[in-house]
N, C-alpha and C positions, 0 to 999 in steps of 0.2 A: 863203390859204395854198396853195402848190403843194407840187410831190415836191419839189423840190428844200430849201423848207424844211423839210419832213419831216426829209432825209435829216440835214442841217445840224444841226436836233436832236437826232437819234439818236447821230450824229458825234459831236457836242462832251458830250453827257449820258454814254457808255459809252466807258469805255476802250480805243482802240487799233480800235472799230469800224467796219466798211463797212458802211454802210447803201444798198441799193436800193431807191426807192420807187416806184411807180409806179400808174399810175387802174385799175385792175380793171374798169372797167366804164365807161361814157360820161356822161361830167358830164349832170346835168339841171339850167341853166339858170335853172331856174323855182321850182328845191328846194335848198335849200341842205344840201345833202346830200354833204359833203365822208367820198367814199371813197378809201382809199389801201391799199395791200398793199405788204408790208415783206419784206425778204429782207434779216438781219442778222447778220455774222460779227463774232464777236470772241471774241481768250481769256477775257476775262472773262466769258464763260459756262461754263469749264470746272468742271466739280463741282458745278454750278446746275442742280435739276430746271427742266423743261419753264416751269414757271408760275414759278418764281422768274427766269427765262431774259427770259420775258412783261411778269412785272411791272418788271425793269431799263429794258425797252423805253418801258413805261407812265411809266417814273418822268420820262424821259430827254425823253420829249415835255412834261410836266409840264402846265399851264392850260391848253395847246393842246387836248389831249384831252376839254376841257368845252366849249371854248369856238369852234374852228377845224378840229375832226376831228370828224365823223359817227361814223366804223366805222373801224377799223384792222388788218385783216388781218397777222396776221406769221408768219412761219418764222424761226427763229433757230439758228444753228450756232457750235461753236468750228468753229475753221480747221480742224482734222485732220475733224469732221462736212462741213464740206463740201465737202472735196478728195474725199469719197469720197458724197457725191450726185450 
């Protein structure tokens, strides 16, 4: 799995979302140790605390997340959060 099916997850899982994913850190090769860090706008997080925001993210990658994802880093914003980050 790469960023780019991350992002493709996240996309088609949460409404109306931009997903950026990208490696945090430098693949090891040797370890199958699939890290990824998420930077995710959508209004469908409007009126959603912090961990319900998390868990939309968690849902939207679905088996990936046991199966294809190590560690998942995320930042999650509506549009108006991150016009003003």
């Amino acid at each position: 799995m790469d960023t780019a099916d991350v992002e493709r997850l996240i996309e088609e899982g949460i409404e109306d979302a931009e997903a950026t994913v990208t490696l945090p850190r430098a693949p090891d090769e040797e370890h199958e140790d699939a890290h990824f860090a998420a930077v995710v706008v959508s209004p469908a997080f409007e009126g959603k605390s912090l961990v319900q925001q998390h868990q939309m993210v968690y849902d939207a990658v679905g088996d990936a997340m046991t199966t294809d994802i190590h560690a998942l880093e995320m930042k999650t914003f509506t549009p108006e959060e991150y016009e003003g980050a």
